[in-house]
C-alpha positions as CSV (number, residue, x, y, z in Angstrom):
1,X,15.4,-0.3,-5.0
2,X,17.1,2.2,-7.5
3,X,16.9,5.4,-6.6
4,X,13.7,6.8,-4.8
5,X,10.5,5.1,-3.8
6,X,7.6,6.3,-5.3
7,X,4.5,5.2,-3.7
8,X,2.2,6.1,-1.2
9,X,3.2,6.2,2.4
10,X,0.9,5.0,5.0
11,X,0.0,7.0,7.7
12,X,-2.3,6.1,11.2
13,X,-4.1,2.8,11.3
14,X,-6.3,2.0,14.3
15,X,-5.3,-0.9,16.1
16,X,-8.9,-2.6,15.1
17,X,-7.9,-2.1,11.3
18,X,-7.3,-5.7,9.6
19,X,-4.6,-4.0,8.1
20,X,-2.8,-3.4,11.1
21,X,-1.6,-7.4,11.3
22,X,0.9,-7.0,8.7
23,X,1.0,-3.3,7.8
24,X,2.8,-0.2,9.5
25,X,2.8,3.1,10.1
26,X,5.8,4.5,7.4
27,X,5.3,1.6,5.1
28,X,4.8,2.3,1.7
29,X,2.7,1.5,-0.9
30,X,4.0,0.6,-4.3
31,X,1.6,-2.0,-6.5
32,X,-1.9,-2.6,-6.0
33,X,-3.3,-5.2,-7.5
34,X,-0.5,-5.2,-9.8
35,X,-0.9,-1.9,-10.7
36,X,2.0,1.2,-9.8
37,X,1.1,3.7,-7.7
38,X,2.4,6.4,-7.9
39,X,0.6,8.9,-5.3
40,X,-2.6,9.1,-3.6
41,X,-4.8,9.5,-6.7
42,X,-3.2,6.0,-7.9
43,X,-4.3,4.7,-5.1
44,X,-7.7,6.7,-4.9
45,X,-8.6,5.4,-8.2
46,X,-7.7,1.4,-7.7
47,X,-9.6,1.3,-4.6
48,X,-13.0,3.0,-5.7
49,X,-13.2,0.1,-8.0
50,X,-13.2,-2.6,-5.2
51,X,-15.5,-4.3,-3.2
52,X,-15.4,-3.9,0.6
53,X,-14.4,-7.7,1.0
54,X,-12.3,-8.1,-2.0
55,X,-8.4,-9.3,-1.5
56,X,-5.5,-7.1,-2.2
57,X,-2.2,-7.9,-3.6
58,X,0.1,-5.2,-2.3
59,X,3.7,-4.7,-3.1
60,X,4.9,-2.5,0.4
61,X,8.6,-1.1,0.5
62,X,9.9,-1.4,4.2
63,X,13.0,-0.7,5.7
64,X,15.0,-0.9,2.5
65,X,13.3,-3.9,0.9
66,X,10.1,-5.0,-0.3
67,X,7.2,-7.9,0.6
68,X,3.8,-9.0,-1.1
């Protein structure tokens, strides 16, 4: 990555969160849905416009690389 990671950095999720499988605590956002985030009103904003069981496409930034 050049430079410095702009995203959102995730915080606590409960062990009973979905999420939890693949995600972790210090992982950072980057795309959803194919769309840059940028800070937490990115992210704010993308997710008020989706459905409890829709899919997400994330792009996460971990350790000094990145995964969909």
């Amino acid at each position: 990555m050049l430079g410095r990671v702009k995203g959102v950095v995730l915080g606590y999720l409960s062990e009973d969160n979905p999420s939890a499988v693949i995600l972790m605590q210090g992982d950072v956002i980057l795309e959803v849905k194919r769309k840059w985030i940028f800070g937490i009103k990115c992210d704010l904003e993308i997710a008020s416009r989706m459905a409890k069981d829709d899919n997400v496409f994330l792009l996460v930034y971990r350790n000094g690389s990145s995964f969909f």
